[in-house]
N, CA and C of each residue as an Amber inpcrd file, in Angstrom:
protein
   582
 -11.0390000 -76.1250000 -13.7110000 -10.0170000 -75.1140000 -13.4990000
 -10.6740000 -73.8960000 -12.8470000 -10.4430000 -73.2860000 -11.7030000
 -10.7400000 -72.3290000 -10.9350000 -10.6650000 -70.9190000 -11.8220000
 -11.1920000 -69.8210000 -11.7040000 -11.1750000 -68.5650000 -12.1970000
  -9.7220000 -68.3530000 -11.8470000  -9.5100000 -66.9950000 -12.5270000
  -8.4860000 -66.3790000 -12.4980000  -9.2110000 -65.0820000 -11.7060000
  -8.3720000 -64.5350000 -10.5260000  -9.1300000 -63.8130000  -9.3560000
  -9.2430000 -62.3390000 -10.3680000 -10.1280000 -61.9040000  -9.7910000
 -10.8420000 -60.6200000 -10.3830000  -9.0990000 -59.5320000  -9.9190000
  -8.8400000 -58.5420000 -11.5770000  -7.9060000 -57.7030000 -11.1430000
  -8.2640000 -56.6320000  -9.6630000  -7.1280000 -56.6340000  -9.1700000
  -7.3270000 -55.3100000  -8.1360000  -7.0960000 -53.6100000  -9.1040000
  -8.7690000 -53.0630000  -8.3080000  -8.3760000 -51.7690000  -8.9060000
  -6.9170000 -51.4910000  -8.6700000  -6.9430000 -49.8790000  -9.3670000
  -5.7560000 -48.9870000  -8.9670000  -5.9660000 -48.3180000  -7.5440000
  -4.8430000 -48.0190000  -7.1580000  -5.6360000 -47.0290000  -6.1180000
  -4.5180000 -46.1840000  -6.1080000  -4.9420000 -44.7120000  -5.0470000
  -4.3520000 -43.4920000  -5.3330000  -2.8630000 -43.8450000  -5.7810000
  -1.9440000 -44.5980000  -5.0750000  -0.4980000 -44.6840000  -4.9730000
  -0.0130000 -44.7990000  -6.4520000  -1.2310000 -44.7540000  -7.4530000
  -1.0510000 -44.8780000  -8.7850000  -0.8770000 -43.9340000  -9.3930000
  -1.0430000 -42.8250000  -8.4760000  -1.6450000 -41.0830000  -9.3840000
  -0.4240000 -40.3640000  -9.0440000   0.3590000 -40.9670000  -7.7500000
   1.1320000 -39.8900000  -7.3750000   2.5810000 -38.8460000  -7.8300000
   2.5680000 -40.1760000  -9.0560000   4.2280000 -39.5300000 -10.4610000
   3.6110000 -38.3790000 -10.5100000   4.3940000 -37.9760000 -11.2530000
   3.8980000 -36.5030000 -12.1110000   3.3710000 -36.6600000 -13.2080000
   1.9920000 -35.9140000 -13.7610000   1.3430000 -35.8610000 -14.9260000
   1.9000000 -36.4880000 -16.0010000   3.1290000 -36.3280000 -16.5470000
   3.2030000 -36.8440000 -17.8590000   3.3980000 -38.3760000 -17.7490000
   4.0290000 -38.9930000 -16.6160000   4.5930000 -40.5140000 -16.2380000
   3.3770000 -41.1920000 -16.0950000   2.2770000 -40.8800000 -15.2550000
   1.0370000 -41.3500000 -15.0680000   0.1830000 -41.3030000 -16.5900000
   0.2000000 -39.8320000 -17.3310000  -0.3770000 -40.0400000 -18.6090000
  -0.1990000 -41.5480000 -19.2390000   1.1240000 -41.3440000 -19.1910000
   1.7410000 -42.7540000 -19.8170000   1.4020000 -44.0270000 -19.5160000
   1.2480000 -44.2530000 -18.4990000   1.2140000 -45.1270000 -17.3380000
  -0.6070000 -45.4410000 -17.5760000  -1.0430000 -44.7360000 -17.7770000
  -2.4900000 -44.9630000 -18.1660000  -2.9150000 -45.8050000 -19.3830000
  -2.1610000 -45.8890000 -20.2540000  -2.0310000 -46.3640000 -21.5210000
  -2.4770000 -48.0070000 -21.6730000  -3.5370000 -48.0760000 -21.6300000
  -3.6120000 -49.7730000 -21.8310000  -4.3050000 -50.4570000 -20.2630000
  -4.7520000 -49.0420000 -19.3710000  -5.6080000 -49.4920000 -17.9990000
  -6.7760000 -49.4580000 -18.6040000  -8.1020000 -50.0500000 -17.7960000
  -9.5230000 -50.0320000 -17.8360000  -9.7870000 -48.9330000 -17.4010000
 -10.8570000 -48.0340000 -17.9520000 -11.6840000 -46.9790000 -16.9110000
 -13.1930000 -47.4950000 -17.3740000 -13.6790000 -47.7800000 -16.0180000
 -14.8910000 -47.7950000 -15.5600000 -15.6020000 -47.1100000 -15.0440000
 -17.0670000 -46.4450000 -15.9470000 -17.8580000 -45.6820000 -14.7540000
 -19.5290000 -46.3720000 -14.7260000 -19.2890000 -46.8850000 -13.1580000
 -20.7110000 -47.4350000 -13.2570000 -20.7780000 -48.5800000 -14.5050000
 -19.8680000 -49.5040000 -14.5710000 -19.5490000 -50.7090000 -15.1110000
 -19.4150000 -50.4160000 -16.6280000 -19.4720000 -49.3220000 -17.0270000
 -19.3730000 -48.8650000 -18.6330000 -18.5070000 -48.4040000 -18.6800000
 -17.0910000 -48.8290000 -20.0870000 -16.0720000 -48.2610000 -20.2550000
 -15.3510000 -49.2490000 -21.3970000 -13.8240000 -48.9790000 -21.1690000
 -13.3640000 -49.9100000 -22.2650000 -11.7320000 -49.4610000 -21.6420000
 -10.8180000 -49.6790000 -22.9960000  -9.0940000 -49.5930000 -22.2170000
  -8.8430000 -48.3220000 -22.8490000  -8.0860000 -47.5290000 -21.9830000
  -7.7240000 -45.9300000 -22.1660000  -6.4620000 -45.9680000 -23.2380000
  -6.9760000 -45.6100000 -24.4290000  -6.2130000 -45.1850000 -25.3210000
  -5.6800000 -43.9080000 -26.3260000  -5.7340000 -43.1020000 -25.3210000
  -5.1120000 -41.7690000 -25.5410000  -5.3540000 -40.6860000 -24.0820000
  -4.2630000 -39.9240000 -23.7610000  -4.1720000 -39.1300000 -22.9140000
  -3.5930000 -37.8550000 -23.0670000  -3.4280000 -36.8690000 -22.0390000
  -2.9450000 -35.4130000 -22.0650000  -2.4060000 -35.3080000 -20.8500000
  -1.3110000 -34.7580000 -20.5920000  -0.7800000 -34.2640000 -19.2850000
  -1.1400000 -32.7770000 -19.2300000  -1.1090000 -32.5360000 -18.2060000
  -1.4930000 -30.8510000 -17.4890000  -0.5900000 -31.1310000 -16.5810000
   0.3880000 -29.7250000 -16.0120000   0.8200000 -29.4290000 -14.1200000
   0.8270000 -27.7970000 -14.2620000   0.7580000 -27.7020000 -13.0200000
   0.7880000 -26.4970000 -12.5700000   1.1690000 -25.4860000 -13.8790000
   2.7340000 -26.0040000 -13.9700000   3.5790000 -24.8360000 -14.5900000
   3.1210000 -24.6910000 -15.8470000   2.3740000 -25.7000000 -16.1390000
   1.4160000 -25.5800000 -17.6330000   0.9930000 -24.5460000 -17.9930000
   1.4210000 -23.3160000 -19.1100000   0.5980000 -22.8450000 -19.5270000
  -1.4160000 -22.7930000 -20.1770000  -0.9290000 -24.1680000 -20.4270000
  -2.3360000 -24.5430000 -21.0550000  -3.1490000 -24.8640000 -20.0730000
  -2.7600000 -25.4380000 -18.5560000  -3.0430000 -26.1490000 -17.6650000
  -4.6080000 -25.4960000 -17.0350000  -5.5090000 -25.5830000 -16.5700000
  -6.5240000 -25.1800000 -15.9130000  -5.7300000 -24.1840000 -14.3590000
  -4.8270000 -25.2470000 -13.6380000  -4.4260000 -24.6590000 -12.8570000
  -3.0170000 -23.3940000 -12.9110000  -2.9670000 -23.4010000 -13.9950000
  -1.6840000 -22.3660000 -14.1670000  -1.9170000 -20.9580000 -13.5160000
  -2.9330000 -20.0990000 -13.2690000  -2.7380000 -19.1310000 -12.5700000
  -3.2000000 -19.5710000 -11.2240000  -3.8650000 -20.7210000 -10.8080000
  -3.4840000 -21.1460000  -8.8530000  -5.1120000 -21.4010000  -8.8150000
  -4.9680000 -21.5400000  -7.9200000  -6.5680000 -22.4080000  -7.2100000
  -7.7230000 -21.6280000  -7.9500000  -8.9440000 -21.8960000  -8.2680000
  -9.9580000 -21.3200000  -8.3430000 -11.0620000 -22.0400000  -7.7040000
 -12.5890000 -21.7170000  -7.8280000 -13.7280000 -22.7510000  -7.4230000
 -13.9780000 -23.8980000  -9.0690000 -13.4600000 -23.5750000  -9.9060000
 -13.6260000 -24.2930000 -10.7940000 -12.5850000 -25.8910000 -10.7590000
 -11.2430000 -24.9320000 -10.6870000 -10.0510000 -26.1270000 -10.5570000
  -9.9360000 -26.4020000  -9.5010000 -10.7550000 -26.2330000  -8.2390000
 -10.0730000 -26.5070000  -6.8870000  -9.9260000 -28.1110000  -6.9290000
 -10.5340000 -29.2300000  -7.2890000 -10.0620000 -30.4680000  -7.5470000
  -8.8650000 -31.1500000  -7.7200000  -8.4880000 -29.9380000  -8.8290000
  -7.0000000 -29.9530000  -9.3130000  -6.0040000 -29.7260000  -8.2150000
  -6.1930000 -29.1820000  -7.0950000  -4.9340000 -29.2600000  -6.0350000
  -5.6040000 -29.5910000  -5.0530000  -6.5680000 -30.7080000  -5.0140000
  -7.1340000 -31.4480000  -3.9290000  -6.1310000 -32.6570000  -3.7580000
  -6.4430000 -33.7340000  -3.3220000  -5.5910000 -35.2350000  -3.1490000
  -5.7140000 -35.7410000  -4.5260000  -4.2140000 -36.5660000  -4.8980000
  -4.2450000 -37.4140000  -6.0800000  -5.3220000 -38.2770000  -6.1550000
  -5.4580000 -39.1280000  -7.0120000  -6.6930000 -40.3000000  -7.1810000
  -8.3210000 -39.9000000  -7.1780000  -8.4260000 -38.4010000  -7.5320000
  -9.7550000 -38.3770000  -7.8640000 -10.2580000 -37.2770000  -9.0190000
 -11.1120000 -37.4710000  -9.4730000 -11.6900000 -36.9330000 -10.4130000
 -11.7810000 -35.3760000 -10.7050000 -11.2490000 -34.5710000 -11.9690000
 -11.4770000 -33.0130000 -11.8990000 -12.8110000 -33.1370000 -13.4780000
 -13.7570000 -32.7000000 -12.8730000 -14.5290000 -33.1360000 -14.4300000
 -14.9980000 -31.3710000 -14.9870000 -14.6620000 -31.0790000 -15.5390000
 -15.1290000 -29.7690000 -16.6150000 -15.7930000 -29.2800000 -17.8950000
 -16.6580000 -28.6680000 -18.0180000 -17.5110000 -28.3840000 -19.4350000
 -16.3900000 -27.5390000 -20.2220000 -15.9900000 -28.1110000 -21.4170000
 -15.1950000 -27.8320000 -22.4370000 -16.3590000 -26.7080000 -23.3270000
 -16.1200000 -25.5000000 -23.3190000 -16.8430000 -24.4950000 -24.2200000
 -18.0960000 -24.4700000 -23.8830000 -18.2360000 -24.9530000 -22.6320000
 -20.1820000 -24.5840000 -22.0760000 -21.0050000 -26.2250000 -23.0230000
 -20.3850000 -27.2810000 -23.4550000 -20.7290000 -28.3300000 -24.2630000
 -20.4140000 -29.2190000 -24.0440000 -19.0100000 -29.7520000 -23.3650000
 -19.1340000 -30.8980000 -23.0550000 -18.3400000 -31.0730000 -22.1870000
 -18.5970000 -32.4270000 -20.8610000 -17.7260000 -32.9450000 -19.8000000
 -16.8670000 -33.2580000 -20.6970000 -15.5340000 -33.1250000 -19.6540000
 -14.3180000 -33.8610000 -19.7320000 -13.6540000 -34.3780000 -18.3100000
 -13.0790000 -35.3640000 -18.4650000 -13.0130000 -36.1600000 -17.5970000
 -10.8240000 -35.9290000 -17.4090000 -10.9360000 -35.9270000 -16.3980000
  -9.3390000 -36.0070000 -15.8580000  -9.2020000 -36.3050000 -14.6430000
  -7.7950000 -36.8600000 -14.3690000  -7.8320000 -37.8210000 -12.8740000
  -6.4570000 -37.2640000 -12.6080000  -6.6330000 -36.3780000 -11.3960000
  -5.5450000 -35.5120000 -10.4070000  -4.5930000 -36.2810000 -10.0240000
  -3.4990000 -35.8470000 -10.3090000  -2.5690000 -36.6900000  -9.7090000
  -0.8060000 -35.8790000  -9.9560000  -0.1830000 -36.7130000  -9.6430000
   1.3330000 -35.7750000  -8.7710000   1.6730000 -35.0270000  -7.5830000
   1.9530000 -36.1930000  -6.4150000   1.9300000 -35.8130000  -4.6220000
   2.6480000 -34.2880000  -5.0240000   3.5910000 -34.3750000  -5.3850000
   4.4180000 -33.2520000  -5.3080000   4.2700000 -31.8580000  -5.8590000
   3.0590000 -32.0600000  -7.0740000   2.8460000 -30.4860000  -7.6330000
   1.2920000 -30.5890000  -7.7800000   0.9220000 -30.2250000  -6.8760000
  -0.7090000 -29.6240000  -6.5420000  -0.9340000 -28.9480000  -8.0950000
  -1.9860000 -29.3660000  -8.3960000  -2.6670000 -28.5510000  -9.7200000
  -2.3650000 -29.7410000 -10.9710000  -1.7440000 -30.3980000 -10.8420000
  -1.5340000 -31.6000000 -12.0950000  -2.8340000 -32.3010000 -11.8780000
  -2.6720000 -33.2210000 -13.5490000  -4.3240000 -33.6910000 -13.9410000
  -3.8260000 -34.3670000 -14.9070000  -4.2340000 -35.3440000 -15.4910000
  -4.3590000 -36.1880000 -16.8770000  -6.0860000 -36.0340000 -17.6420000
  -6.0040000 -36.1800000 -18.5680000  -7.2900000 -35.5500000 -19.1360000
  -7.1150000 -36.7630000 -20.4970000  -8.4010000 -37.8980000 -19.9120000
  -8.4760000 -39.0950000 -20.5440000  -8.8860000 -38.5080000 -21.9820000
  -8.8090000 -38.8900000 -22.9890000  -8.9370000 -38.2530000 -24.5030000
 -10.0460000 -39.4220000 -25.3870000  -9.5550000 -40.6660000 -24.6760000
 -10.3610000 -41.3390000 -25.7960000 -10.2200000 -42.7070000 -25.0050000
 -10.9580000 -44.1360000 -25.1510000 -11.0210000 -45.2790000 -24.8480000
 -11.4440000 -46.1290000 -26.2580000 -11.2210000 -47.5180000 -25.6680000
 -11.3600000 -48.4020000 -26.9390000 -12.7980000 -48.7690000 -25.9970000
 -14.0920000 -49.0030000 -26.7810000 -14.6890000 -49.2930000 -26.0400000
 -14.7450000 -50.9400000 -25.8160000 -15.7390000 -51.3440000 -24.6900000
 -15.6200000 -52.4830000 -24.0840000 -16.8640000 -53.4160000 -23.6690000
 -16.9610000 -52.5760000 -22.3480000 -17.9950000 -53.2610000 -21.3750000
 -19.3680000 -52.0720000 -21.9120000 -20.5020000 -52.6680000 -21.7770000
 -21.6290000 -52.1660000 -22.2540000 -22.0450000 -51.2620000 -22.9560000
 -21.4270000 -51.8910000 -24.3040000 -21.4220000 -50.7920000 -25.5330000
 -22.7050000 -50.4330000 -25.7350000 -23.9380000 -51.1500000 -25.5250000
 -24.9260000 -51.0440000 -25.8530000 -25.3440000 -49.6850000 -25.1920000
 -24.7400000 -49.7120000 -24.0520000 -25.2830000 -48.2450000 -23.3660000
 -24.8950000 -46.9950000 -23.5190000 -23.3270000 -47.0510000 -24.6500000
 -22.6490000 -46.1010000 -24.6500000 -23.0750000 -45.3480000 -25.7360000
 -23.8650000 -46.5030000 -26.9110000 -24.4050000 -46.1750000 -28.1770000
 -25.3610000 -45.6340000 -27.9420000 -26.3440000 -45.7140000 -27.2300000
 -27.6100000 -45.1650000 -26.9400000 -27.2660000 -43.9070000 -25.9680000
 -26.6660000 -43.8730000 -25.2540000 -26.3350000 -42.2650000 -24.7270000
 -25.4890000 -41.4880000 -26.0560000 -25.0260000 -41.8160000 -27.0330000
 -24.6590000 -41.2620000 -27.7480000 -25.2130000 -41.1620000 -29.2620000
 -26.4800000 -41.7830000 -29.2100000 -26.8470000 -41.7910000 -29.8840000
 -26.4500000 -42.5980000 -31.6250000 -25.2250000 -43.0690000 -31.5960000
 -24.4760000 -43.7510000 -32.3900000 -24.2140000 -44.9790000 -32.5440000
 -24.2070000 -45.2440000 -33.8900000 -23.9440000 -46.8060000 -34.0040000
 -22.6150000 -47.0140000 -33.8850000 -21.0570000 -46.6450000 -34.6750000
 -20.0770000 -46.5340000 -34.9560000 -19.2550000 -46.6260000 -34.3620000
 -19.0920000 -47.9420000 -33.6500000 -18.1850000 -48.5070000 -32.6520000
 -16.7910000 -47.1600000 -32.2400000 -16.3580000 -46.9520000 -33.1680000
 -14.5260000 -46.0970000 -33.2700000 -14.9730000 -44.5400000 -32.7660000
 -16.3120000 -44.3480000 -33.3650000 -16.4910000 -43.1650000 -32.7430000
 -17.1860000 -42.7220000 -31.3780000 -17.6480000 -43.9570000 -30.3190000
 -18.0950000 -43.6330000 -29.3630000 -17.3980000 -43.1590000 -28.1790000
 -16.4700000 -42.9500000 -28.2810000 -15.2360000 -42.5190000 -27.2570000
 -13.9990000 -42.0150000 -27.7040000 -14.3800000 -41.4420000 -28.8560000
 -12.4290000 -41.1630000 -29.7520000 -13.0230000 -39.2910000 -29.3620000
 -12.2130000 -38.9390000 -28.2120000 -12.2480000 -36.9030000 -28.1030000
 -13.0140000 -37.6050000 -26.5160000 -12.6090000 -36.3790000 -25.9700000
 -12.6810000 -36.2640000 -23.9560000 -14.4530000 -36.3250000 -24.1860000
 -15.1950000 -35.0320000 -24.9120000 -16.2270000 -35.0400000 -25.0610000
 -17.2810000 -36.1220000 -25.0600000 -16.8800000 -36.6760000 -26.2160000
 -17.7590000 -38.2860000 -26.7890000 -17.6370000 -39.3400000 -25.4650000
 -16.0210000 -39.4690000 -25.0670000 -16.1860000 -40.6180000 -24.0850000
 -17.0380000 -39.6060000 -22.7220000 -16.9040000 -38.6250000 -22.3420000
 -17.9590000 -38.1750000 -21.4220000 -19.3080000 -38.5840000 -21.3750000
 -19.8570000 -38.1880000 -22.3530000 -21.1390000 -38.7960000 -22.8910000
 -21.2940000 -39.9220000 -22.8990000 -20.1450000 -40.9870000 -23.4820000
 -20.9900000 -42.5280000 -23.4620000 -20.7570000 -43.4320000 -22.3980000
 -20.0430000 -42.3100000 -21.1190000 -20.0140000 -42.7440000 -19.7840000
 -20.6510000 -42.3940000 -18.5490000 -21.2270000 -41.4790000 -19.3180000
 -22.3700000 -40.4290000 -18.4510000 -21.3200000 -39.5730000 -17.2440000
 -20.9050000 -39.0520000 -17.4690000 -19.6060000 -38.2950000 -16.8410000
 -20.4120000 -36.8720000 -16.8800000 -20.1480000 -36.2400000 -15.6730000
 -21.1140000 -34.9030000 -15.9880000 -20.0360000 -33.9470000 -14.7110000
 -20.4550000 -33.2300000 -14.4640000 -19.6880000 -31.8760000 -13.0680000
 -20.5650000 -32.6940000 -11.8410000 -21.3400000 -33.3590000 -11.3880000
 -21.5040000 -34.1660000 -10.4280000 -20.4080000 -34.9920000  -9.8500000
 -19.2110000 -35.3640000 -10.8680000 -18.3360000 -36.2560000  -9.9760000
 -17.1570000 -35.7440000 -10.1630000 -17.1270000 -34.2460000 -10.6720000
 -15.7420000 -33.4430000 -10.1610000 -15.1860000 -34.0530000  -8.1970000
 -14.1630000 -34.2580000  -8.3600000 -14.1230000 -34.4800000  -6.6930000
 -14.0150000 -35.8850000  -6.1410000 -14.7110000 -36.7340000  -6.6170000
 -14.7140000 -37.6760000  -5.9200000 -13.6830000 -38.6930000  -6.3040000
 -13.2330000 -39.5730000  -5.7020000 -12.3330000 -40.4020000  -5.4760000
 -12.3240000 -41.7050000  -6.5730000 -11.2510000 -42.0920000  -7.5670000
 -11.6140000 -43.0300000  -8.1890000 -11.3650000 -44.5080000  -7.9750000
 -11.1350000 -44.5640000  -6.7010000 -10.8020000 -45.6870000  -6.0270000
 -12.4000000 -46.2780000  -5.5260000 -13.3480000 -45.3820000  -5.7370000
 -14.4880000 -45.9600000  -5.1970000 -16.1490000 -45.6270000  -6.4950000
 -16.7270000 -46.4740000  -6.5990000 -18.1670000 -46.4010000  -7.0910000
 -18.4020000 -44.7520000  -7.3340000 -18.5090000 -44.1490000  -8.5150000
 -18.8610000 -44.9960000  -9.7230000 -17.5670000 -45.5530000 -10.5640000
 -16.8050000 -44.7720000 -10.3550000 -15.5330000 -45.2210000 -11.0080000
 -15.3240000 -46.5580000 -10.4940000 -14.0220000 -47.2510000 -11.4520000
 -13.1210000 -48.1140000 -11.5460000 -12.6520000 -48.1320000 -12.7400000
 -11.1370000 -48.4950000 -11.8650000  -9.8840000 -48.0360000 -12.8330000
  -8.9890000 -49.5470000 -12.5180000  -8.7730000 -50.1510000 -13.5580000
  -8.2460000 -51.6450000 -13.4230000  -6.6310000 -51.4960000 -14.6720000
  -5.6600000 -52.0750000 -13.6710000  -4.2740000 -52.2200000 -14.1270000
  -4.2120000 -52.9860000 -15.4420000  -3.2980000 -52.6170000 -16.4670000
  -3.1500000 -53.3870000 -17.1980000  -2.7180000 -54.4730000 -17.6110000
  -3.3760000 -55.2130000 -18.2400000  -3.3280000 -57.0420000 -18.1720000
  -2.0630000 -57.7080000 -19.2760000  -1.2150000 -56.3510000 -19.6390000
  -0.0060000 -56.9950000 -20.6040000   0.9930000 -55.9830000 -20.0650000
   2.0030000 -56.3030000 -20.7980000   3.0660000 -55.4370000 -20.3720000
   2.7260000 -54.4450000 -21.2290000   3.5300000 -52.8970000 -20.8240000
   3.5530000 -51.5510000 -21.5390000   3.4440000 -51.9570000 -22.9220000
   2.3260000 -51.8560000 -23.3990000   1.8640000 -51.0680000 -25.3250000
   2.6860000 -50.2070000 -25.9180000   3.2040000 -50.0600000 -27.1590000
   3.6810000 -49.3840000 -27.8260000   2.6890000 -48.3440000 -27.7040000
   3.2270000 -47.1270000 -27.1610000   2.4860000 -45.9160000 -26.7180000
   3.5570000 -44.4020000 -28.0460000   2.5030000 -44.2230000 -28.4250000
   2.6700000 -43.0660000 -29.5690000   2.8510000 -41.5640000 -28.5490000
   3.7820000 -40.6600000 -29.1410000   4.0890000 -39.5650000 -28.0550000
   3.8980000 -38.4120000 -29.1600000   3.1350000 -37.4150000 -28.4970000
   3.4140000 -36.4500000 -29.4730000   2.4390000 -34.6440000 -28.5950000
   2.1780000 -33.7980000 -29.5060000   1.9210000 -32.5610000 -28.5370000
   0.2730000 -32.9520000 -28.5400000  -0.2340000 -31.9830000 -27.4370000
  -1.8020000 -31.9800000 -27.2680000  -2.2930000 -31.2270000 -28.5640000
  -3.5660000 -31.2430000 -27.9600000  -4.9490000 -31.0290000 -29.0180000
  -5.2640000 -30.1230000 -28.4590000  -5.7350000 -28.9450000 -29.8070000
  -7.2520000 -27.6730000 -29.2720000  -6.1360000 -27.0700000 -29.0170000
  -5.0660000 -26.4530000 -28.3750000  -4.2860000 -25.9090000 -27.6940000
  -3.5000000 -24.3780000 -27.8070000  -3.7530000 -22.9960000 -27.7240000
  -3.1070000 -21.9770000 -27.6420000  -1.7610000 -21.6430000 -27.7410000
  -1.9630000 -22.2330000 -26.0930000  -0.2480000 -21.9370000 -25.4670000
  -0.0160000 -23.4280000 -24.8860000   0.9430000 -23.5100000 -24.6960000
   1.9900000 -25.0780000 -24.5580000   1.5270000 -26.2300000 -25.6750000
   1.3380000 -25.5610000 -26.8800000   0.9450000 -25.8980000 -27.9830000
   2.2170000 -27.4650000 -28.2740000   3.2210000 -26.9860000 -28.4580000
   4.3370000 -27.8360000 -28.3730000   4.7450000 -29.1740000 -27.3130000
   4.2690000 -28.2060000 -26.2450000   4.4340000 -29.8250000 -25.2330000
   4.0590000 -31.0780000 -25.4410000   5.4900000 -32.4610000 -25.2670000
   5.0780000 -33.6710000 -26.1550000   4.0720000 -34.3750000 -25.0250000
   2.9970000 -33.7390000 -24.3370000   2.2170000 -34.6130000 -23.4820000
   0.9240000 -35.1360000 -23.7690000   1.1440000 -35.7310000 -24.9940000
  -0.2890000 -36.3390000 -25.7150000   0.3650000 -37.6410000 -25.8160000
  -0.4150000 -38.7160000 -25.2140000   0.3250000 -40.5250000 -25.3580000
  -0.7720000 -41.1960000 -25.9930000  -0.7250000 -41.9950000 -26.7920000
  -1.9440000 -42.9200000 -27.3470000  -1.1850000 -44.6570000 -27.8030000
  -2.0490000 -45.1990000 -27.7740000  -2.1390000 -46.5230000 -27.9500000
  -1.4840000 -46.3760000 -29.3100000  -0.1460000 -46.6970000 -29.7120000
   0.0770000 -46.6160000 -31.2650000  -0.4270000 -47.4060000 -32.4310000
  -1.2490000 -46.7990000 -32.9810000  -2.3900000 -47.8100000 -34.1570000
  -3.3550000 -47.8660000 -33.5390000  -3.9320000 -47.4010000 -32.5370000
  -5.2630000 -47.8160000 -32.0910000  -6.1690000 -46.6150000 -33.0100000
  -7.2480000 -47.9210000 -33.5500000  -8.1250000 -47.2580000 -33.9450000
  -9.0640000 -46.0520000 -33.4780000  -8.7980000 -46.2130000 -32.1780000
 -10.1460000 -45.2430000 -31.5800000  -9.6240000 -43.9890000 -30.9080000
  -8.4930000 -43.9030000 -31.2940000  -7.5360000 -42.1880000 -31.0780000
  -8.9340000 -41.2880000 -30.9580000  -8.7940000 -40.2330000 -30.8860000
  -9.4540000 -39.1660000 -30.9090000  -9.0910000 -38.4590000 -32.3550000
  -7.6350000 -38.6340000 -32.7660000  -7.0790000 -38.1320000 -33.5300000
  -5.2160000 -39.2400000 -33.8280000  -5.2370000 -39.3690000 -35.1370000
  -4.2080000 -40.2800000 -35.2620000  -2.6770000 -39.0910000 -34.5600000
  -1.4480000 -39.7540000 -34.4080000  -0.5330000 -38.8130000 -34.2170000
   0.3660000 -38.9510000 -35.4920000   0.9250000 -37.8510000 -35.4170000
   1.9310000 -37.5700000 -36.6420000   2.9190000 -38.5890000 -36.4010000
């Protein structure tokens, strides 16, 4: 019996909904960096009009990513401590972003444990931080395109997951907004939802 052909990445035409549809829409894809990763099980929406958003008061040199082209990477140090990883997207409102939260891990755990120093399968990728780290995600690949090396981003292999909805994390202002989606029951949340 012949293989079953290798999935086709995503590519940009995937990014271009608006933040919260794509959040969603992320739910149960692969993210790959540099062949290490697992299936994305929890997310955050950001757009423009976001209070909480990076881009809410308009372009800077920090967020300029954020109103670059959909389908590529905005990566940022959370409190001077840790990458976080988010993938730009919504043709229509420059400054939107999804901000991956957590993965189930997968493909070369061995490497994710040892950059993280951890044995504890659930905790090597549950918070933006941790999966930064056990993907080696750093401000080097703010910018670049995830349609190409190191990334890969692979469609999901079942139909839509029971996806849990509820508000973000850490959060000030747009404290309330329901744009936090997670794998419902997945162990490796960042944080369970109410």
């Amino acid at each position: 019996m012949p293989d079953a052909p290798a999935p086709v990445p995503l590519d940009r035409t995937a990014f271009a909904a608006d933040a919260p549809s794509v959040a969603r829409a992320l739910i149960g894809t692969t993210l790959l960096v540099d062949g290490v990763g697992g299936v994305v099980v929890e997310t955050e929406a950001y757009d423009r009009k976001d209070p909480a958003s990076h881009a809410f008061a308009g372009p800077t040199p920090r967020n300029a990513p954020m109103f670059g082209p959909v389908g590529h990477a905005y990566v940022y140090r959370s409190y001077g401590l840790h990458w976080c990883l988010n993938l730009v997207c919504d043709a229509t409102q420059p400054g939107s972003a999804v901000l991956i939260r957590a993965i189930a891990p997968a493909e070369r755990i061995e490497i994710m444990r040892t950059r993280r120093g951890l044995d504890a399968l659930r905790l090597l990728c549950a918070g933006p931080g941790r999966l930064a780290q056990a993907l080696a995600v750093t401000g080097a690949m703010t910018g670049l395109p995830l349609h190409e090396p190191p990334f890969r981003l692979l469609p999901r292999t079942e139909a839509e997951p029971a996806i849990a909805v509820g508000p973000r994390i850490g959060l000030t202002r747009g404290v309330d907004t329901p744009w936090r989606f997670g794998l419902a029951g997945s162990p490796f949340l960042s944080r369970p939802f109410r």
